[in-house]
Jmol script that loads the backbone (N, CA, C; Angstrom):
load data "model"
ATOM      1  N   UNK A   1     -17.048 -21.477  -8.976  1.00  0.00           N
ATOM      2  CA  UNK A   1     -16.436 -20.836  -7.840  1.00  0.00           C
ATOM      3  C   UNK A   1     -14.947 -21.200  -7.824  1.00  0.00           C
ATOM      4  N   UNK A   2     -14.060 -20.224  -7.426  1.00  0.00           N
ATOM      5  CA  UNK A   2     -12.902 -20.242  -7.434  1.00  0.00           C
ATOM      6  C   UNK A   2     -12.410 -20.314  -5.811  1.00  0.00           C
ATOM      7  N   UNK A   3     -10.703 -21.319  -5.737  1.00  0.00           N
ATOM      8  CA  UNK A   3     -10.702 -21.094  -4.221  1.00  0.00           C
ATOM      9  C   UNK A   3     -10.063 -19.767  -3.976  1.00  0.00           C
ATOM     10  N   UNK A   4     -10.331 -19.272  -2.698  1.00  0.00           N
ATOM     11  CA  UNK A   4     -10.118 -17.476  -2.248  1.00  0.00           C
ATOM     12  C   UNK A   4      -8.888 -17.901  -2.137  1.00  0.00           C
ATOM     13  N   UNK A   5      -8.148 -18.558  -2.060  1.00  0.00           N
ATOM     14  CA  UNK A   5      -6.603 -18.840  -1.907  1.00  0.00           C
ATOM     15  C   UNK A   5      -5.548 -18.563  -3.091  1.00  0.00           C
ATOM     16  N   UNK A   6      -5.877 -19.560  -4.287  1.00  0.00           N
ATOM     17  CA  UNK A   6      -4.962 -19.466  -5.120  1.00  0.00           C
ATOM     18  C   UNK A   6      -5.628 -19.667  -6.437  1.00  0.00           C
ATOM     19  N   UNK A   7      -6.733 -19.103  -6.562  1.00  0.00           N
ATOM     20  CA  UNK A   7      -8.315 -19.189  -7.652  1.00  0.00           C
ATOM     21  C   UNK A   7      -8.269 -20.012  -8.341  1.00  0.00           C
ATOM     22  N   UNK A   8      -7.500 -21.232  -8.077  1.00  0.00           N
ATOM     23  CA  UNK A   8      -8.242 -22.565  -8.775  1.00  0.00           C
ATOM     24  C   UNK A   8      -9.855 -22.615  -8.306  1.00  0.00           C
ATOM     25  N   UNK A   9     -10.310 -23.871  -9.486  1.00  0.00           N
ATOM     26  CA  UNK A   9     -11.290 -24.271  -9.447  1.00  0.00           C
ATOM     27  C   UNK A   9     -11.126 -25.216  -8.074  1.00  0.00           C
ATOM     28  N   UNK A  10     -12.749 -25.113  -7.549  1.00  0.00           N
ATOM     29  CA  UNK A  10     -12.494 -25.706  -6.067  1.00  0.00           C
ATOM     30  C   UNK A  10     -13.128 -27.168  -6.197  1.00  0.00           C
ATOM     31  N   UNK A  11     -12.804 -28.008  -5.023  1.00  0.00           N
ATOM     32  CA  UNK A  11     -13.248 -29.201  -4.824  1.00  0.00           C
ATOM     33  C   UNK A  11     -14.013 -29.613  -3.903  1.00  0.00           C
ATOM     34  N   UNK A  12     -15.092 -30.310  -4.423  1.00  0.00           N
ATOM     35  CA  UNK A  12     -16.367 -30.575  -3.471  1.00  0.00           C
ATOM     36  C   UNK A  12     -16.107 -30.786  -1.600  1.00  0.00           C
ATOM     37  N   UNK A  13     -14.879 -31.690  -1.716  1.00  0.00           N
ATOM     38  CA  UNK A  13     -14.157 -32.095  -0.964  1.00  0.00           C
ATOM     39  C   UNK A  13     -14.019 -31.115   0.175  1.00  0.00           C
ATOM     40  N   UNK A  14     -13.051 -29.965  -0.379  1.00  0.00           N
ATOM     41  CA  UNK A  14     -12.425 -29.040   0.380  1.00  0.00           C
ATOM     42  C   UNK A  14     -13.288 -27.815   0.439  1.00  0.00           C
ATOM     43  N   UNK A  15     -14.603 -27.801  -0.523  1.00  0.00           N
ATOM     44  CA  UNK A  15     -15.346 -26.174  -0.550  1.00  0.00           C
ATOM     45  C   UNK A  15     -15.042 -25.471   0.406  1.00  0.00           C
ATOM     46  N   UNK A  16     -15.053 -24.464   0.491  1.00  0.00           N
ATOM     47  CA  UNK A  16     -14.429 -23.639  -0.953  1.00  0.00           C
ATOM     48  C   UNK A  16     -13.023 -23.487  -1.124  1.00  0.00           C
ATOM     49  N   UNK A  17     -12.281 -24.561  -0.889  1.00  0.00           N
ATOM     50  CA  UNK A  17     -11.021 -24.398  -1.142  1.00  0.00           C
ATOM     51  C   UNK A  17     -11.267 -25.726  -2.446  1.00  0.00           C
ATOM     52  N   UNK A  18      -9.577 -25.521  -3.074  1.00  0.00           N
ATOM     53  CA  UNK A  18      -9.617 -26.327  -3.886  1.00  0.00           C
ATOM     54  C   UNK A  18      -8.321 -27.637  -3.425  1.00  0.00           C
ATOM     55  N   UNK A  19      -7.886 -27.803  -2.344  1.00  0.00           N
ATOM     56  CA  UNK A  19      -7.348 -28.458  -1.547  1.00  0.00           C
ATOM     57  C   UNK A  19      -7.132 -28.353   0.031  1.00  0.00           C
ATOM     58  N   UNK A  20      -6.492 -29.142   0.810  1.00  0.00           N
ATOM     59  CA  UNK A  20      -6.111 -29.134   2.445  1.00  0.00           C
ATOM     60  C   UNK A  20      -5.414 -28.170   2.120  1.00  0.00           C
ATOM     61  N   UNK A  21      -4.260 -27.946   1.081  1.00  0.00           N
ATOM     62  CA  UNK A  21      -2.879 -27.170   2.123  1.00  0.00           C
ATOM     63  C   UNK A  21      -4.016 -25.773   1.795  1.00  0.00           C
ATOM     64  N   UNK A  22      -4.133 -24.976   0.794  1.00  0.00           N
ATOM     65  CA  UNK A  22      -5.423 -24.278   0.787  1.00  0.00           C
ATOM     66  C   UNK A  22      -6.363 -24.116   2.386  1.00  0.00           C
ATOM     67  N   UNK A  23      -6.856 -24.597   2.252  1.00  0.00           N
ATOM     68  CA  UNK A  23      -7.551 -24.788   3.334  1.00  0.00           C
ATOM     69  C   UNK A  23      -7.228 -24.380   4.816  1.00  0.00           C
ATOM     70  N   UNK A  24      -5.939 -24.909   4.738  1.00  0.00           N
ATOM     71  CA  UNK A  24      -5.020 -24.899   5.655  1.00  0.00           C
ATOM     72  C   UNK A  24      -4.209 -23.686   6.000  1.00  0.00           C
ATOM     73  N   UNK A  25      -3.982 -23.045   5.247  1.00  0.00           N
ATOM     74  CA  UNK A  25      -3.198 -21.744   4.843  1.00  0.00           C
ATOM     75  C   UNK A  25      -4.241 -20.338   5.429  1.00  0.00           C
ATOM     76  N   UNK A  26      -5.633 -21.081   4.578  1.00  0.00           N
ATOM     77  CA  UNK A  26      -6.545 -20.230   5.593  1.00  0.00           C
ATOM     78  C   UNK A  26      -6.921 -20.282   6.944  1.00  0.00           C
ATOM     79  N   UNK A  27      -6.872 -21.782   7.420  1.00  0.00           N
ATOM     80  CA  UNK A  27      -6.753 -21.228   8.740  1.00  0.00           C
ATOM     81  C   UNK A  27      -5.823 -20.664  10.045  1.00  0.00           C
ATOM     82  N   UNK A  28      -4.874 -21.268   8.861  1.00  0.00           N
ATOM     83  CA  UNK A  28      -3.440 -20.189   9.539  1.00  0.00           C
ATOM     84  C   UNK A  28      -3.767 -18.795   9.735  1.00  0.00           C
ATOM     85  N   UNK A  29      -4.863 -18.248   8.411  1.00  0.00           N
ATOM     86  CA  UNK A  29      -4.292 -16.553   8.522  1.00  0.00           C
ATOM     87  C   UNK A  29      -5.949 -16.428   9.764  1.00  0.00           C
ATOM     88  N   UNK A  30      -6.706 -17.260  10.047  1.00  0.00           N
ATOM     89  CA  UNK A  30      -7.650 -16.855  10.768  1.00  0.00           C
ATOM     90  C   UNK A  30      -7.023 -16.931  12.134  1.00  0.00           C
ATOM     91  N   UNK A  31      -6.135 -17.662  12.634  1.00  0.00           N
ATOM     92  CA  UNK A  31      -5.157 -18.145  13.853  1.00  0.00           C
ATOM     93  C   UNK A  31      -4.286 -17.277  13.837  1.00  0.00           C
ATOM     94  N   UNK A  32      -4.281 -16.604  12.859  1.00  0.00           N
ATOM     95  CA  UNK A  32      -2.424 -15.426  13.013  1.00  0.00           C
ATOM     96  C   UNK A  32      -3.816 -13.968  13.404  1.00  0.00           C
ATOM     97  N   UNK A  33      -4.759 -14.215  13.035  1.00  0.00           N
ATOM     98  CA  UNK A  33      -5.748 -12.839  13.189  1.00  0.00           C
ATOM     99  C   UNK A  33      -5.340 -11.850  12.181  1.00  0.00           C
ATOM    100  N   UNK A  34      -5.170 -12.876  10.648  1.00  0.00           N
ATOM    101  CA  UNK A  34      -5.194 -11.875   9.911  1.00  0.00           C
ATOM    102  C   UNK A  34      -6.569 -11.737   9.370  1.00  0.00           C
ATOM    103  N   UNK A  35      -7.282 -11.967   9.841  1.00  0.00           N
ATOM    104  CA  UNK A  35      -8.478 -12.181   8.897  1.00  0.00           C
ATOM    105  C   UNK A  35      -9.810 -10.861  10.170  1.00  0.00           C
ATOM    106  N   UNK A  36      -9.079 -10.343  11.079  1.00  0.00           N
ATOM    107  CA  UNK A  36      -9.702  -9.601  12.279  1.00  0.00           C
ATOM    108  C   UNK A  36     -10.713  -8.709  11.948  1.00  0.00           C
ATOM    109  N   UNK A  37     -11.624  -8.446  12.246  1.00  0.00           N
ATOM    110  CA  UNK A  37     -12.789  -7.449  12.061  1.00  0.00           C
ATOM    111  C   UNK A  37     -12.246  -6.407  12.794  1.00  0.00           C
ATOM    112  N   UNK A  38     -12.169  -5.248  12.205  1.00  0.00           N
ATOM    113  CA  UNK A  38     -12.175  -3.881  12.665  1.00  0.00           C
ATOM    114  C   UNK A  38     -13.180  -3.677  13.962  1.00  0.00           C
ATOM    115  N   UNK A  39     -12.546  -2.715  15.327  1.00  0.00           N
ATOM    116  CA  UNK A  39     -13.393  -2.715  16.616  1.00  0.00           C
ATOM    117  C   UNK A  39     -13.195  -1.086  16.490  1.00  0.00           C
ATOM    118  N   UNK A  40     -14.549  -0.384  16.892  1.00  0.00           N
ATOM    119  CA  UNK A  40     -14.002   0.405  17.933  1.00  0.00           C
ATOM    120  C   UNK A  40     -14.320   0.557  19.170  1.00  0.00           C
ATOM    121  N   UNK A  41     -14.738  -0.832  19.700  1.00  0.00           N
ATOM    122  CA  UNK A  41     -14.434  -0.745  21.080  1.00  0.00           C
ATOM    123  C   UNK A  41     -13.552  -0.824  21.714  1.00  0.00           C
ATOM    124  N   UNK A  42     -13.356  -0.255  23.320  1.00  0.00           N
ATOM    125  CA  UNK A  42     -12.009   0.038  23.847  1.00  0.00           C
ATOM    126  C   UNK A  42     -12.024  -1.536  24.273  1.00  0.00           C
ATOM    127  N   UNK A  43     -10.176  -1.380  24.027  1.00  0.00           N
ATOM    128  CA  UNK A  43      -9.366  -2.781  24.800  1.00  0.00           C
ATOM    129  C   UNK A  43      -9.944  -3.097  26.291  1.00  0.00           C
ATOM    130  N   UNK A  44     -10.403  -2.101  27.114  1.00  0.00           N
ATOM    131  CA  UNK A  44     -10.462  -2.580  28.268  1.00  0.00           C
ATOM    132  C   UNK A  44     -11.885  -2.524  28.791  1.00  0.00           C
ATOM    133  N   UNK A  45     -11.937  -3.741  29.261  1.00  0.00           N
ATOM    134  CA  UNK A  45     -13.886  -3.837  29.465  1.00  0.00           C
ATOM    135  C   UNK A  45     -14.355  -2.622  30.923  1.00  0.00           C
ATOM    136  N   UNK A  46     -13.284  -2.273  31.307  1.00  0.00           N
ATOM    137  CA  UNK A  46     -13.884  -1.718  31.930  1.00  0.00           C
ATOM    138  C   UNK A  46     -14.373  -0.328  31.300  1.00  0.00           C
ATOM    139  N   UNK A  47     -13.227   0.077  30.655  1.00  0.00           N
ATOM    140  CA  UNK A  47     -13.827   1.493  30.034  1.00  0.00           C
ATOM    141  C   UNK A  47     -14.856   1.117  28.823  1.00  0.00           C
ATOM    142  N   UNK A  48     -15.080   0.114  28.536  1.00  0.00           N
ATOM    143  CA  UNK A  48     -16.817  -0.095  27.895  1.00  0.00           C
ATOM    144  C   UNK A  48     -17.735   0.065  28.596  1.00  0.00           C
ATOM    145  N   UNK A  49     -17.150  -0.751  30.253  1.00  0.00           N
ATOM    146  CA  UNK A  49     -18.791  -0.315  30.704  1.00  0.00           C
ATOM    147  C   UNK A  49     -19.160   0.772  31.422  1.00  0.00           C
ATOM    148  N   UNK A  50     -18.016   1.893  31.250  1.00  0.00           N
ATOM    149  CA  UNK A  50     -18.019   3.279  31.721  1.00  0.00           C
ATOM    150  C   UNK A  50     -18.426   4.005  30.664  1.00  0.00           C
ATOM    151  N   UNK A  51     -18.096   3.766  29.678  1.00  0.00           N
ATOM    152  CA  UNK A  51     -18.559   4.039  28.338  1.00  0.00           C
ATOM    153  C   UNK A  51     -20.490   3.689  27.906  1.00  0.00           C
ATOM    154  N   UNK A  52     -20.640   2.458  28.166  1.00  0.00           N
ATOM    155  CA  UNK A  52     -21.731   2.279  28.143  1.00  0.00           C
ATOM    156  C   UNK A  52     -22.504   2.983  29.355  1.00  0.00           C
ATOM    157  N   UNK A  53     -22.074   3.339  30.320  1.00  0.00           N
ATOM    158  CA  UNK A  53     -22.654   3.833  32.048  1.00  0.00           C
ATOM    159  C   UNK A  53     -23.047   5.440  31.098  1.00  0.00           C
ATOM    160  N   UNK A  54     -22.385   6.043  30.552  1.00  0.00           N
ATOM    161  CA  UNK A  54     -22.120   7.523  30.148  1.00  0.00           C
ATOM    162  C   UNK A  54     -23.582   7.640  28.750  1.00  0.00           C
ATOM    163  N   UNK A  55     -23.544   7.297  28.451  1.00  0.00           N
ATOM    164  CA  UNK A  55     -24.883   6.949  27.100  1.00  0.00           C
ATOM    165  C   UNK A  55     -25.975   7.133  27.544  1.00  0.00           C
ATOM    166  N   UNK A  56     -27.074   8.023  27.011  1.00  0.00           N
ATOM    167  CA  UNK A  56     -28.713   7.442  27.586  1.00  0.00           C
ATOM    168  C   UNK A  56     -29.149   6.498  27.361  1.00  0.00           C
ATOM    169  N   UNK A  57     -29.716   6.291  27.562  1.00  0.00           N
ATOM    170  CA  UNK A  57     -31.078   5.197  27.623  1.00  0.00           C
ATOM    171  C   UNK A  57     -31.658   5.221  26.285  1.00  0.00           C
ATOM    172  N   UNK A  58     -31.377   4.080  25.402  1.00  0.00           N
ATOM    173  CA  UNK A  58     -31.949   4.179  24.475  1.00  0.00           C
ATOM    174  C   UNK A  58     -33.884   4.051  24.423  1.00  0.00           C
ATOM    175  N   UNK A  59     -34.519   4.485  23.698  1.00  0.00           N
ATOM    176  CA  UNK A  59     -36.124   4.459  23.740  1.00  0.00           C
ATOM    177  C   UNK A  59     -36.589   3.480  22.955  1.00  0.00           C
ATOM    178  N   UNK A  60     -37.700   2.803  23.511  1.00  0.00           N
ATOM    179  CA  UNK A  60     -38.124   1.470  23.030  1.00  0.00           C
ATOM    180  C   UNK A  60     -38.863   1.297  22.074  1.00  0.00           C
TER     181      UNK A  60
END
end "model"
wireframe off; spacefill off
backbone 0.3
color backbone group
């Protein structure tokens, strides 16, 4: 296994990185929200739960 950072070989230590700054770098980009899952839910909870109000009833 290689680290997803800079594809060195990784260290038991740091799995799956192959060091801290590694490591580290990734959790920068999870803290900057580069790492974000695609939504398409709306920004505002309320129009979800108007959104969800508007939907049938799913069947069991």
């Amino acid at each position: 296994m290689t680290c997803p950072i800079c594809d060195k070989d990784t260290d038991p230590k740091y799995r799956p990185f192959c060091s801290k700054r590694c490591a580290d770098v990734d959790l920068g980009r999870w803290l900057k929200g580069s790492y974000a899952v695609p939504s398409t839910d709306p920004e505002d909870i309320e129009e979800a739960l108007e959104q969800m109000e508007r939907q049938p009833p799913k069947p069991h």
